[in-house]
N, CA and C atoms as a LAMMPS dump frame, in Angstrom:
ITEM: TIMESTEP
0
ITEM: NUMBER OF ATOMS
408
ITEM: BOX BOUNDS ff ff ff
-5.0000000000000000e+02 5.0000000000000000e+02
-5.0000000000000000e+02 5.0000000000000000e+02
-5.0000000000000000e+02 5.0000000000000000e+02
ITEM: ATOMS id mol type element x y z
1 1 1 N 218.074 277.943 23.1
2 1 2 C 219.071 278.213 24.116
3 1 3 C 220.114 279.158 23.53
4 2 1 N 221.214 279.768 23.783
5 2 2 C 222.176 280.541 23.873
6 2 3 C 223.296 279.6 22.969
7 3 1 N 223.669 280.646 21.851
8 3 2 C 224.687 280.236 21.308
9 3 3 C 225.986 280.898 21.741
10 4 1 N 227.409 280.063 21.188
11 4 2 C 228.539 281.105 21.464
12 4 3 C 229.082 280.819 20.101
13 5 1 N 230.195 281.257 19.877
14 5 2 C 231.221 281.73 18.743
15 5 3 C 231.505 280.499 18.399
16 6 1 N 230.802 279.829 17.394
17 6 2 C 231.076 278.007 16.559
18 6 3 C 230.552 277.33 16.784
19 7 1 N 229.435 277.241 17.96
20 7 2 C 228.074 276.422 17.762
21 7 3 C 226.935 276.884 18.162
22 8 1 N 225.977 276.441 17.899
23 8 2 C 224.594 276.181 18.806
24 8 3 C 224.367 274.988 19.816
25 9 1 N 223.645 275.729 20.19
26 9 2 C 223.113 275.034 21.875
27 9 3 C 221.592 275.007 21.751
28 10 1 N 221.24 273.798 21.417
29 10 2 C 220.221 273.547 21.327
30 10 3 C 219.763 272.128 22.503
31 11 1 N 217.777 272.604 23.09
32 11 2 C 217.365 271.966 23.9
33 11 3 C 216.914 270.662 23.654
34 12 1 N 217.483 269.561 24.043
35 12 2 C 216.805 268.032 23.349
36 12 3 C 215.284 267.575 23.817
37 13 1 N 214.712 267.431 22.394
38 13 2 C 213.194 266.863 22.639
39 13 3 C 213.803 265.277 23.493
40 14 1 N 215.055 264.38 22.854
41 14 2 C 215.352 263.567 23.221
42 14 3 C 215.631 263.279 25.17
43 15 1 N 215.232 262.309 26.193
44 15 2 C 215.135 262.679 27.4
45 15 3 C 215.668 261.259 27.348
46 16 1 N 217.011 261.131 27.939
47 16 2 C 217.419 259.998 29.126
48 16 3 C 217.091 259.902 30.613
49 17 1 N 216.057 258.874 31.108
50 17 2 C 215.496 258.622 31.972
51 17 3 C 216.679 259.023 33.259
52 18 1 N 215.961 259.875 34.477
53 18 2 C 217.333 259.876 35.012
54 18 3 C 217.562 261.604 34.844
55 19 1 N 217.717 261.975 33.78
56 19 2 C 218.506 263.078 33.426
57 19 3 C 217.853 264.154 33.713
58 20 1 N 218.482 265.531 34.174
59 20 2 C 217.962 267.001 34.607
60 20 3 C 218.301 267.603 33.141
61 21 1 N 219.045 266.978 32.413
62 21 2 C 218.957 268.459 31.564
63 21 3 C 219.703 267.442 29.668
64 22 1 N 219.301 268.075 28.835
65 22 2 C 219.42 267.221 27.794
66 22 3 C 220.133 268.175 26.314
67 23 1 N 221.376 268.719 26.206
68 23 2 C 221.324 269.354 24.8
69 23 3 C 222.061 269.012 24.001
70 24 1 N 221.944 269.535 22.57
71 24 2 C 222.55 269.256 21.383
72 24 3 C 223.278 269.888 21.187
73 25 1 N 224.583 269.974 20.976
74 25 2 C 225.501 271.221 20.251
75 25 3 C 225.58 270.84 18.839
76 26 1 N 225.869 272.244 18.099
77 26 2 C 225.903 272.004 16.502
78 26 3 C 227.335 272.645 16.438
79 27 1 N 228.481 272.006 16.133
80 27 2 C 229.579 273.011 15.683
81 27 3 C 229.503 273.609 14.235
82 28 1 N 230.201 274.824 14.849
83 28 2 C 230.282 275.435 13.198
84 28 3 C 231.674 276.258 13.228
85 29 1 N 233.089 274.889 12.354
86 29 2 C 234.374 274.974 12.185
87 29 3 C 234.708 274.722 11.075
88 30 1 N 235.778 275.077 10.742
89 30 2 C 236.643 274.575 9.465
90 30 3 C 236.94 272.354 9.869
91 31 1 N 237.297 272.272 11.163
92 31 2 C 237.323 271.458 11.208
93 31 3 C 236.374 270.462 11.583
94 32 1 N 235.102 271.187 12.419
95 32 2 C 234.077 270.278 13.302
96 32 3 C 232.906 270.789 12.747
97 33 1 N 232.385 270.003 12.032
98 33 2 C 230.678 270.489 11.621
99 33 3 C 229.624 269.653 11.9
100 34 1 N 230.038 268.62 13.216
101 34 2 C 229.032 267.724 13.512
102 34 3 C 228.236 268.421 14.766
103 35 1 N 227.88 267.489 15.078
104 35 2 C 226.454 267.723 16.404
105 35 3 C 226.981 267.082 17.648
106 36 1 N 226.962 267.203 18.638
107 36 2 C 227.014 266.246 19.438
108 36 3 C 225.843 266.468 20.704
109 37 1 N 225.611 265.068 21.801
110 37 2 C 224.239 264.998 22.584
111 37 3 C 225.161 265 23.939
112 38 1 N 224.469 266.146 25.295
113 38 2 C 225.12 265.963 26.061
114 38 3 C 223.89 266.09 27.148
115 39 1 N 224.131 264.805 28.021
116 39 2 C 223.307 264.883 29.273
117 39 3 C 223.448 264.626 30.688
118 40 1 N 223.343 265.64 31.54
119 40 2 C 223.439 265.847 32.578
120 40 3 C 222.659 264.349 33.335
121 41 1 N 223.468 263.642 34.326
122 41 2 C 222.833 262.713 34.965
123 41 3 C 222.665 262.776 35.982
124 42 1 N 223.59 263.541 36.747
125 42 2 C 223.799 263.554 37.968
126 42 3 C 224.233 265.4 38.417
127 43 1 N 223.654 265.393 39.657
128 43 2 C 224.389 266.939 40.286
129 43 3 C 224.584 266.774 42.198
130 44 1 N 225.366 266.829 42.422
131 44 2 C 224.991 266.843 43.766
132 44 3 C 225.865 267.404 44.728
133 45 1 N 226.326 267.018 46.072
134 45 2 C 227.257 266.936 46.812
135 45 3 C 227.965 265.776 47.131
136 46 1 N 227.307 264.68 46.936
137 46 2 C 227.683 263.087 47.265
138 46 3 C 228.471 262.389 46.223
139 47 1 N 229.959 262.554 46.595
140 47 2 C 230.543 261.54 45.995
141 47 3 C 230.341 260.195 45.603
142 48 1 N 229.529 259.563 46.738
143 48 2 C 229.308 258.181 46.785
144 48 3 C 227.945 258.225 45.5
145 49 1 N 227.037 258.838 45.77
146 49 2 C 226.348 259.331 45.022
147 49 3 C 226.754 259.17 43.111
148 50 1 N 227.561 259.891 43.423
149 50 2 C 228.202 260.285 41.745
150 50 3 C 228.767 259.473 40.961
151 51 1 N 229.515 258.939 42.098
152 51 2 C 230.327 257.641 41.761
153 51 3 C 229.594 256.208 40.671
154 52 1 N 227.937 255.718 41.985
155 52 2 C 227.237 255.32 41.538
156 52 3 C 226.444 255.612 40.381
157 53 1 N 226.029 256.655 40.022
158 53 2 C 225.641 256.881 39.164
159 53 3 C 226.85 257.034 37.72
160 54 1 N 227.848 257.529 37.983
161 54 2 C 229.153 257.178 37.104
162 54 3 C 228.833 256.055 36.029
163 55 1 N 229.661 254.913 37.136
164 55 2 C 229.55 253.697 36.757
165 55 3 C 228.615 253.023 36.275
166 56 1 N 227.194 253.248 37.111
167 56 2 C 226.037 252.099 36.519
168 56 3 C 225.528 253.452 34.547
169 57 1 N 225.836 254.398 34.782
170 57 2 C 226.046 254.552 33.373
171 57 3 C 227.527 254.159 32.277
172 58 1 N 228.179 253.842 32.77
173 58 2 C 229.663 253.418 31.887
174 58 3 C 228.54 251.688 31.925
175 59 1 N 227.969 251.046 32.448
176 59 2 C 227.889 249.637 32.441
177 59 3 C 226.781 249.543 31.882
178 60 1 N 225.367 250.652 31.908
179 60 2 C 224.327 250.459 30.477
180 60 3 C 224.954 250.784 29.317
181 61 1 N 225.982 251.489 29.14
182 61 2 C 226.584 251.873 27.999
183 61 3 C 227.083 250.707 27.009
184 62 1 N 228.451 250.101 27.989
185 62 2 C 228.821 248.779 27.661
186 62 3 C 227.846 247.693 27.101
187 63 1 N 227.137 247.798 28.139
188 63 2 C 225.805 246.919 27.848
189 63 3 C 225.145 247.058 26.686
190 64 1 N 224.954 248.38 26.002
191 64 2 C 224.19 248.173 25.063
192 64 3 C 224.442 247.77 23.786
193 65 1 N 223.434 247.072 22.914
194 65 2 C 223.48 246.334 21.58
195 65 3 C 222.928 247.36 20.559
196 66 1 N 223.582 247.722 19.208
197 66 2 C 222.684 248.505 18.763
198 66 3 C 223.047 247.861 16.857
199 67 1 N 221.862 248.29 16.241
200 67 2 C 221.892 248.07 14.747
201 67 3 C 222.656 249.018 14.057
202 68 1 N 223.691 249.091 13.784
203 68 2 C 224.962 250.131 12.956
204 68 3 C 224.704 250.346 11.533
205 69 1 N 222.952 249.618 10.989
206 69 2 C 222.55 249.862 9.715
207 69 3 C 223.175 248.346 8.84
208 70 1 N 224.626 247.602 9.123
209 70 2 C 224.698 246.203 8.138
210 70 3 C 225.318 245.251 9.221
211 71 1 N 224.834 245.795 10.686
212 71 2 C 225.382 244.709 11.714
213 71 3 C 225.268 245.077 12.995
214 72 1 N 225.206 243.971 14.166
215 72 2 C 224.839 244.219 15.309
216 72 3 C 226.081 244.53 15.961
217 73 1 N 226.118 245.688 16.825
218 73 2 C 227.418 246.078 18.077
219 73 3 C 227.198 245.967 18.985
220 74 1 N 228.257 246.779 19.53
221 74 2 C 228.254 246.627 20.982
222 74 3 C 229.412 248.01 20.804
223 75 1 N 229.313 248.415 22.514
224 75 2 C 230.508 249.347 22.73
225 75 3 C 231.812 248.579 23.631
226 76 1 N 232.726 249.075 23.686
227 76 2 C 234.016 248.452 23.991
228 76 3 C 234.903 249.765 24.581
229 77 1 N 234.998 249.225 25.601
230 77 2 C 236.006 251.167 26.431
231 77 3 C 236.253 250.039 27.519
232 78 1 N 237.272 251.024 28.621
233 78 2 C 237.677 250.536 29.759
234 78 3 C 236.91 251.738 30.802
235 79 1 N 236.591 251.105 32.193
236 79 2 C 236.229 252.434 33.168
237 79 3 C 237.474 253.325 33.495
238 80 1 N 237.402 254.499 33.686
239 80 2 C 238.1 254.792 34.595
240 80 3 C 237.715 255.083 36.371
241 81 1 N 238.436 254.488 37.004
242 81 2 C 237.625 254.616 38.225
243 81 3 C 237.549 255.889 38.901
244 82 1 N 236.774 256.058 39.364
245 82 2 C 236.174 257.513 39.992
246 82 3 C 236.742 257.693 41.489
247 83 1 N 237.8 258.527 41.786
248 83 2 C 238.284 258.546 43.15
249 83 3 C 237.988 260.556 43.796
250 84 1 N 237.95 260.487 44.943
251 84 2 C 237.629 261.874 45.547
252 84 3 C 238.867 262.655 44.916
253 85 1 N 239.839 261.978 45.561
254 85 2 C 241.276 262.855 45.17
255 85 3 C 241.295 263.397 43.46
256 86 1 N 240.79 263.015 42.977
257 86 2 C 240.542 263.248 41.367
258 86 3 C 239.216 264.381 41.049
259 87 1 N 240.048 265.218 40.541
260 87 2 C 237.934 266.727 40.108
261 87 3 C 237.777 266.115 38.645
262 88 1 N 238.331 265.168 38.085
263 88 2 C 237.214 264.433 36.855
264 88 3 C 237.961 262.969 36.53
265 89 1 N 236.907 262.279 36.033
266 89 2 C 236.969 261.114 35.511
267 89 3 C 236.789 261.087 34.379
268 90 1 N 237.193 259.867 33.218
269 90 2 C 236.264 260.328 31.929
270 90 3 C 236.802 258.875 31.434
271 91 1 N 235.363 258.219 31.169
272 91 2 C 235.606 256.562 30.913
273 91 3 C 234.665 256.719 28.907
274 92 1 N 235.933 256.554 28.173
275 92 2 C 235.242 256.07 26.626
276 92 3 C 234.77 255.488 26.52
277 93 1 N 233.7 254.728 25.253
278 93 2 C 233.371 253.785 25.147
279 93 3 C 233.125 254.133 23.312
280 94 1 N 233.661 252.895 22.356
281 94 2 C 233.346 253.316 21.204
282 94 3 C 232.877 251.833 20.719
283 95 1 N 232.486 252.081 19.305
284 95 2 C 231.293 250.597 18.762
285 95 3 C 232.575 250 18.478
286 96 1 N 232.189 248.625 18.622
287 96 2 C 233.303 247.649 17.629
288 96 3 C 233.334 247.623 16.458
289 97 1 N 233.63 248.254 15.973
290 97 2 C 233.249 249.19 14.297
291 97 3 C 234.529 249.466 13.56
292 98 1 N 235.36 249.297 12.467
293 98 2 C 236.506 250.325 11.786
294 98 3 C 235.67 250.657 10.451
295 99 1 N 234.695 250.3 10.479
296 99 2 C 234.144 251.106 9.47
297 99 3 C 232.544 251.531 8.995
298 100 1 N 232.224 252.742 8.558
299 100 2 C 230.585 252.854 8.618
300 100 3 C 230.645 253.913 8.953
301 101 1 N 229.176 254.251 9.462
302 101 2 C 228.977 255.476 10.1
303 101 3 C 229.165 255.318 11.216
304 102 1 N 229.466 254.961 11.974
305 102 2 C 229.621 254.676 13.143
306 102 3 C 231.276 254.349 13.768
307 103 1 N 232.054 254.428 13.243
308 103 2 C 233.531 254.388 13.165
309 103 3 C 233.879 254.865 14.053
310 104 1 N 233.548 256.503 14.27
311 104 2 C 234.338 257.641 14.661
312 104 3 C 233.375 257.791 16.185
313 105 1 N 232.036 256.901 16.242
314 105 2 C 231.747 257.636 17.179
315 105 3 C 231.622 257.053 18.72
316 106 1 N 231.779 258.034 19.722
317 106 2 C 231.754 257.974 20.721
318 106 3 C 231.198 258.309 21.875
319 107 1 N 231.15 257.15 22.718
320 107 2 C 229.956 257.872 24.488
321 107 3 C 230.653 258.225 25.508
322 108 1 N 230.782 259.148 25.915
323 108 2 C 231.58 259.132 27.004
324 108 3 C 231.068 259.887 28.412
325 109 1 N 231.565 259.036 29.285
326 109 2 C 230.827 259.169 30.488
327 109 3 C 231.849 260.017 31.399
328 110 1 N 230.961 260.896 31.975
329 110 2 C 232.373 262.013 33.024
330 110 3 C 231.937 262.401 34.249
331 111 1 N 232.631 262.459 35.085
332 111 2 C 232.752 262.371 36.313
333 111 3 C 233.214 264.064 37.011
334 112 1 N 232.574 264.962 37.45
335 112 2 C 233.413 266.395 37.309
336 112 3 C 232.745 266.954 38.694
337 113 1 N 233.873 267.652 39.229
338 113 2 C 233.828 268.108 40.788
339 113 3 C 234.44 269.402 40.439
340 114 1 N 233.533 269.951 40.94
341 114 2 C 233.25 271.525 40.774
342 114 3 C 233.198 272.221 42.438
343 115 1 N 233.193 273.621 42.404
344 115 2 C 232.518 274.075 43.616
345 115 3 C 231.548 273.938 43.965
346 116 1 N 230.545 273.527 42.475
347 116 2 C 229.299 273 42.966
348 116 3 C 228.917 271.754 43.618
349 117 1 N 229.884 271.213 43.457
350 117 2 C 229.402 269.517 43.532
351 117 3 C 229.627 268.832 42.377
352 118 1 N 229.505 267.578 42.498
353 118 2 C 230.016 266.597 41.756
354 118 3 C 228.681 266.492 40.56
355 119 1 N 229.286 266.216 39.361
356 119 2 C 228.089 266.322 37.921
357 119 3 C 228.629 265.322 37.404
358 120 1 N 227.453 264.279 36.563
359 120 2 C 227.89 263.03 36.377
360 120 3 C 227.363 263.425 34.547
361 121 1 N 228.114 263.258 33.905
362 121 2 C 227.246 264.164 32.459
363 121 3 C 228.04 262.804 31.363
364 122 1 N 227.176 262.651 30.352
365 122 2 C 226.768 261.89 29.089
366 122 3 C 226.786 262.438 27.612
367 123 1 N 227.957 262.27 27.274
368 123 2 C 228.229 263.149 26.061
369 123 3 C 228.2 261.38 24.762
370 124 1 N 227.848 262.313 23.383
371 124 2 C 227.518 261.005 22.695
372 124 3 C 227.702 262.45 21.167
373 125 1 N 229.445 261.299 20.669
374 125 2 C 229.673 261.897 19.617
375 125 3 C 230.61 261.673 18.3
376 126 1 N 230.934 262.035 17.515
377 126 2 C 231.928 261.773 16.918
378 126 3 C 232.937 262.044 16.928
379 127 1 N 234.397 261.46 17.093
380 127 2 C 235.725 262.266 16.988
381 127 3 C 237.042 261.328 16.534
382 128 1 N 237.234 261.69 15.803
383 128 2 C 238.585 260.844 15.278
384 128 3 C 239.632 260.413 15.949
385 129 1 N 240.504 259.237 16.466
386 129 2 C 241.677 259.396 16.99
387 129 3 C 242.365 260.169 17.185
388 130 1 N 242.797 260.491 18.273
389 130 2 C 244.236 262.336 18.301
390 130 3 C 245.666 261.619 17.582
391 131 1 N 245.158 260.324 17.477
392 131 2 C 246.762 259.568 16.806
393 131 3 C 247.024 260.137 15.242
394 132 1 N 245.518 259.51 14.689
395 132 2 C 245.62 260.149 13.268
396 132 3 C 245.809 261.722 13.173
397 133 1 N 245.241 261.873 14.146
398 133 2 C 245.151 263.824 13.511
399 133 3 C 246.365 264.177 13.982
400 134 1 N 247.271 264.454 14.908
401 134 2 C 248.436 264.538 15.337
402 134 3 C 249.868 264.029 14.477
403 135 1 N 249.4 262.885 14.195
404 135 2 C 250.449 262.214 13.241
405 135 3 C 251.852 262.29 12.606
406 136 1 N 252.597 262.71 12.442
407 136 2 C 253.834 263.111 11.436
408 136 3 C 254.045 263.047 10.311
């Protein structure tokens, strides 16, 4: 796929059931040299539509259990609820984790109203608190 100025855009062999479209970005920064997975779930005109699909992905998310390599998780976020009057939503979800590989990282589910229509997209990545990095 098409790169721009600090990453690649690469096509995922990886496929979430559900999903039209699946890629990897690779940054390339002084500060960001990770990867992150982003997938399209939803496209449409139907709010109601989007909505649903929103949520019942923020709630497999929640839902899921995973092996962090020296212990079993879970993710932990709040929704944000998805309203018309609003052109995006964006509900976190991070492991119950402060430490490992898995610390920093995060799923996040988004909600985005465009001229095109409403896109329900699945990003899965790493990023540090803006508390720490901001800091004084």
């Amino acid at each position: 796929m098409s790169a721009d100025e600090g990453r690649e855009i690469y096509r995922s062999t990886v496929a979430i059931p559900g999903a039209t479209e699946a890629v990897i970005y690779r940054f390339h920064s002084k500060e960001d040299t990770t990867a992150s997975f982003q997938a399209i779930l939803f496209e449409g005109e139907s709010f109601k539509e989007a909505a649903k699909v929103y949520k019942q992905t923020f709630r497999q998310i929640k839902g899921t259990k995973f092996n962090a390599g020296f212990e079993k998780t879970s993710f932990n976020g709040s929704m944000e609820e998805p309203t018309e009057n609003l052109r995006f939503s964006s509900s976190q979800l991070r492991p119950d984790l402060s430490t490992g590989a898995y610390k920093h990282f995060i799923a996040e589910v988004e909600m985005i109203n465009s001229i095109d229509g409403w896109k329900v997209q699945l990003n899965l990545h790493s990023r540090k608190d803006d508390d720490s990095r901001y800091a004084e």
